[in-house]
VOPAGU-2260 file (C-alpha; in pm, 1 decimal, decimal comma):
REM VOPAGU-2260
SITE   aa  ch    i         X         Y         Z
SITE  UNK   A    0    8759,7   10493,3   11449,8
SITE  UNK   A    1    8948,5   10812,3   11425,6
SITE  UNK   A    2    9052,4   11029,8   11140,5
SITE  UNK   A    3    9411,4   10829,9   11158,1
SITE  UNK   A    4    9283,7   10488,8   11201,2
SITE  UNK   A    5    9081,6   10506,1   10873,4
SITE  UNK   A    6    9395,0   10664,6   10703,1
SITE  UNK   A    7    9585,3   10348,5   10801,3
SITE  UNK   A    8    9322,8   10113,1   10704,2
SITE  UNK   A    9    9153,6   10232,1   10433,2
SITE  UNK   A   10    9217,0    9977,7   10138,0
SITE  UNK   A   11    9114,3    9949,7    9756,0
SITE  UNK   A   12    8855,5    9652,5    9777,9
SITE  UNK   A   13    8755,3    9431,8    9493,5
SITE  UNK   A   14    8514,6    9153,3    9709,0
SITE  UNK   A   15    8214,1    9246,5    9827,8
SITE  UNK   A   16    7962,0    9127,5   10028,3
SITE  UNK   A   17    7571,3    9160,0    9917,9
SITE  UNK   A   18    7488,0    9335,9   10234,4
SITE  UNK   A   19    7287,6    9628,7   10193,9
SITE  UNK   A   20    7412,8    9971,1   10296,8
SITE  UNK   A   21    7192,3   10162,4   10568,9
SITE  UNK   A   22    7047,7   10485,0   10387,4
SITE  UNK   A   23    7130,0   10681,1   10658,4
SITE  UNK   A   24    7489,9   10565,6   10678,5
SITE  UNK   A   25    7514,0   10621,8   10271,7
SITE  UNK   A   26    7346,1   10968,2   10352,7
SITE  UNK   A   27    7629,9   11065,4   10576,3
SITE  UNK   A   28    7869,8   10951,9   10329,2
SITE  UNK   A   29    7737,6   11145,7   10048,6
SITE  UNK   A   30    7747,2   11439,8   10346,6
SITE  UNK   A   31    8092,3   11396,0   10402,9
SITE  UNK   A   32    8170,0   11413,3   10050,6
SITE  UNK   A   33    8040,4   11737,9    9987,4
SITE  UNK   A   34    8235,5   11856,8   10329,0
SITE  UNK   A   35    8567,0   11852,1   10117,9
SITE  UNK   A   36    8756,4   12125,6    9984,0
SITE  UNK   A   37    8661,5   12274,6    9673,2
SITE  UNK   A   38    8827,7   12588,5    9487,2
SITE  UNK   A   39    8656,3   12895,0    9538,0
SITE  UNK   A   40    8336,1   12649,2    9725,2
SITE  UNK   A   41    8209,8   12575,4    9362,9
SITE  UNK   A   42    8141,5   12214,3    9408,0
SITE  UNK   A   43    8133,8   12186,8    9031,2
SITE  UNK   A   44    8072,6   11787,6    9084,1
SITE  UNK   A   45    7805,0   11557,6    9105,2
SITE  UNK   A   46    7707,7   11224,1    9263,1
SITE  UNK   A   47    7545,9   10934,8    9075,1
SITE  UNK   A   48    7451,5   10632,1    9320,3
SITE  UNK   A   49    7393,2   10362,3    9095,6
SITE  UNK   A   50    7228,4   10069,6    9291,4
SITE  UNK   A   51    7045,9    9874,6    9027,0
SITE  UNK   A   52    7232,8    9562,7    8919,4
SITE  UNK   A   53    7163,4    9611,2    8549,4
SITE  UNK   A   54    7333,1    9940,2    8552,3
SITE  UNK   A   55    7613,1    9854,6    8779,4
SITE  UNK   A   56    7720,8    9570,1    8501,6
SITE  UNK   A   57    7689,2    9817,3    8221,6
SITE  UNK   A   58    7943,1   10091,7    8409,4
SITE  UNK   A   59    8143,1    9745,6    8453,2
SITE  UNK   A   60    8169,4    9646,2    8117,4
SITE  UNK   A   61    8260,7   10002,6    8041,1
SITE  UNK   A   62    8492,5    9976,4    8306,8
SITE  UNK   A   63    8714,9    9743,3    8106,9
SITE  UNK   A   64    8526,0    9464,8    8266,2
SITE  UNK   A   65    8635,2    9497,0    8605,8
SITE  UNK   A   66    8341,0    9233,1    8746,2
SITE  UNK   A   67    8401,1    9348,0    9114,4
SITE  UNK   A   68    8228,4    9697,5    9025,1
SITE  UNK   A   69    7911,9    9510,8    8957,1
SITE  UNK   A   70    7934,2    9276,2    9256,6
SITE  UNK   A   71    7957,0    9623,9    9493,6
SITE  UNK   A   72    7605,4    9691,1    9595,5
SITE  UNK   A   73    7657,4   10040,3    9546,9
SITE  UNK   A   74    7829,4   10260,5    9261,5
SITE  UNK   A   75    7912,9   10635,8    9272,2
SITE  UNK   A   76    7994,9   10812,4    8980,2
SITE  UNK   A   77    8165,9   11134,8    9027,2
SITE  UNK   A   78    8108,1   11370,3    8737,8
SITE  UNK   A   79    8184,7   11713,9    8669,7
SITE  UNK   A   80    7993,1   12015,8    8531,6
SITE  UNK   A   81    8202,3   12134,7    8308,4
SITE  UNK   A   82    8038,1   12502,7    8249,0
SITE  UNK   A   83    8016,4   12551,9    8610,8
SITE  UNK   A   84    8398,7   12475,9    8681,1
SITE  UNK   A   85    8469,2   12743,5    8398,2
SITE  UNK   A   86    8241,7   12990,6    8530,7
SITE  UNK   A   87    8483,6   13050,7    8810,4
SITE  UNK   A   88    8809,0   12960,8    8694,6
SITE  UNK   A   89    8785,0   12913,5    8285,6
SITE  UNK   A   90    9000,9   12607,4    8158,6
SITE  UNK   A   91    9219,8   12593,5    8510,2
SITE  UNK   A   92    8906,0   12543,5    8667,5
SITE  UNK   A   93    8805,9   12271,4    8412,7
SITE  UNK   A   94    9113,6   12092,3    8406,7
SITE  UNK   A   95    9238,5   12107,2    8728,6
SITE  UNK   A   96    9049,1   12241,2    9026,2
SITE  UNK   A   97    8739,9   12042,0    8936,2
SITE  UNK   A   98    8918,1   11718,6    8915,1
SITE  UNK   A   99    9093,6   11786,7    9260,7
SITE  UNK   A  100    8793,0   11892,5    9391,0
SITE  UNK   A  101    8638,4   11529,8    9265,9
SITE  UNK   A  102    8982,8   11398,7    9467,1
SITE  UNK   A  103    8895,3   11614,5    9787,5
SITE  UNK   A  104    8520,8   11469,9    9827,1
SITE  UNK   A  105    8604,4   11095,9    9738,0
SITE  UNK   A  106    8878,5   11117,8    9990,8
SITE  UNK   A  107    8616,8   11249,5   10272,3
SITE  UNK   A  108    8352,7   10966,6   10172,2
SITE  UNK   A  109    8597,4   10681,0   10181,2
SITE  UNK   A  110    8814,0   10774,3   10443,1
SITE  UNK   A  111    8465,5   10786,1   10666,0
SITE  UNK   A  112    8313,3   10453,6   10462,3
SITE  UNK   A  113    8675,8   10310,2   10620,5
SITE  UNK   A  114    8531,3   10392,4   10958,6
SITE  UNK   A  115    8214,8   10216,4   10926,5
SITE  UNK   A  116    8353,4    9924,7   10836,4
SITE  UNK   A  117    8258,3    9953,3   10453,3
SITE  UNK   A  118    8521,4    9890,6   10212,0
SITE  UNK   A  119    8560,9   10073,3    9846,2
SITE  UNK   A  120    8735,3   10137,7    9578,0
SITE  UNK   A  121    8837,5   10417,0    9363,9
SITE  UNK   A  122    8810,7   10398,5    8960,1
SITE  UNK   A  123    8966,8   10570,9    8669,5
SITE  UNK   A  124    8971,4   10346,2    8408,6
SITE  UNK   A  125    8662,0   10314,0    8220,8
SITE  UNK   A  126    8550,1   10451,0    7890,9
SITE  UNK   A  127    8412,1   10781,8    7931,1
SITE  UNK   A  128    8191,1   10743,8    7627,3
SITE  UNK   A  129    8035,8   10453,9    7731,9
SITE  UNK   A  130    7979,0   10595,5    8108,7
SITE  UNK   A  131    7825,1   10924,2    8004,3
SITE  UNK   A  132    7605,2   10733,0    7720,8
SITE  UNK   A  133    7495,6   10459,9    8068,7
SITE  UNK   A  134    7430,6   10814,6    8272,2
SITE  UNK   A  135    7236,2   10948,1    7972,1
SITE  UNK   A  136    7492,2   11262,8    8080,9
SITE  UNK   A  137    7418,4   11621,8    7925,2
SITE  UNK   A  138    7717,8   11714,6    7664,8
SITE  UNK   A  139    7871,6   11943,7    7922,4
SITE  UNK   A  140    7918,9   11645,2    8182,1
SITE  UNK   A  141    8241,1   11442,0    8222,7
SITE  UNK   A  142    8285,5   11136,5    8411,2
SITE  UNK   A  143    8588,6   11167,3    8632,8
SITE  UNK   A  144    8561,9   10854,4    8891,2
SITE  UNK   A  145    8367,9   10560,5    8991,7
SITE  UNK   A  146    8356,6   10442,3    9353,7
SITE  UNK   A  147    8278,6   10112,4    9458,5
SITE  UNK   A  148    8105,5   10092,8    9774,4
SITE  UNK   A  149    7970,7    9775,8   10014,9
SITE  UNK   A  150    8125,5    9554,1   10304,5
SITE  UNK   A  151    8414,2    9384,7   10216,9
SITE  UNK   A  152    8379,8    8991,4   10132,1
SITE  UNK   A  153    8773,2    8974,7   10181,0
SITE  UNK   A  154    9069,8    9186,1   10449,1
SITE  UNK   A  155    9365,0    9321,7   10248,9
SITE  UNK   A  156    9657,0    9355,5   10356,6
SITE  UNK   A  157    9863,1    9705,4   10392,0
SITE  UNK   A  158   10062,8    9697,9   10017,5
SITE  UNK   A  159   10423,2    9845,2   10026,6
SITE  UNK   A  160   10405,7   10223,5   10032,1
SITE  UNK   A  161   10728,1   10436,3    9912,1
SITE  UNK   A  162   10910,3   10601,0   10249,6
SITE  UNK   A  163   10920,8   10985,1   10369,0
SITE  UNK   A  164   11256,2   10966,2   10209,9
SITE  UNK   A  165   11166,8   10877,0    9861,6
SITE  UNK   A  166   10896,2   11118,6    9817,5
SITE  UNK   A  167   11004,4   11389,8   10051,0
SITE  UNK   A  168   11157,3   11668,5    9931,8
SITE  UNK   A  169   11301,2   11944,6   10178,4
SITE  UNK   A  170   11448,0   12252,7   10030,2
């Protein structure tokens, strides 16, 4: 599948199967994560690939409960080093590049999860207490995103996007 195809059929999946994920197709996931973007190449984030079952219940329970995060054979927790973003940018770095640099590298890994077939799902809310207790996360660690990762049990359908018009501004 090509860069566009994945765009187009990339969805946010809440059924999973129980299939295992090849380690060599996760490894080239995690690969193309870390091929994003990222202000001034500091990669301030980290990867946590949560595949035990215990753990993946706990993140969602802190998750407010959203069941489907446990029933995805794989979790990724996106977290960013908070000293290293300011290192190179001070509190724009920590409040804004690092958390678009979080954006660029989930984008990468599902966009190519898309083209292997494997669905996901991208997560904000959770309690980011409760994650970064879970994670056993040094103080200067924040939990940005979860990503839910495994084949889907269930298609979905394209949801109604806004137009070029409404969101399009030319000047």
């Amino acid at each position: 599948m090509d860069v566009e195809g994945a765009i187009y059929k990339r969805r946010s999946i809440r059924a999973y199967e129980g299939s295992p994920i090849d380690k060599e197709v996760l490894d080239s996931l995690l690969n193309a994560a870390l091929e994003a973007p990222s202000a001034g190449n500091v990669q301030p984030y980290r990867i946590y690939v949560i595949t035990d079952l215990n753990m993946r219940e706990e993140l969602a329970r802190a998750s407010l409960n959203q069941w489907f995060i446990a029933e995805a054979p794989i979790n990724l927790v996106f977290t960013v080093n908070i000293n290293e973003a300011y290192s190179a940018y001070g509190e724009r770095g920590v409040s804004l590049y690092s958390i678009l640099d979080v954006g660029a590298a989930i984008e990468n890994l599902m966009l190519l999860a898309t083209s292997y077939g494997l669905g996901t799902c991208w997560i904000g809310a959770f309690d980011e207490e409760e994650v970064s207790k879970l994670l056993n996360l040094p103080s200067n660690e924040r939990p940005i995103s979860i990503v839910t990762l495994g084949y889907p049990r269930i298609e979905r359908k394209r949801p109604k996007k806004k137009t070029i018009r409404e969101v399009v501004v030319w000047r």
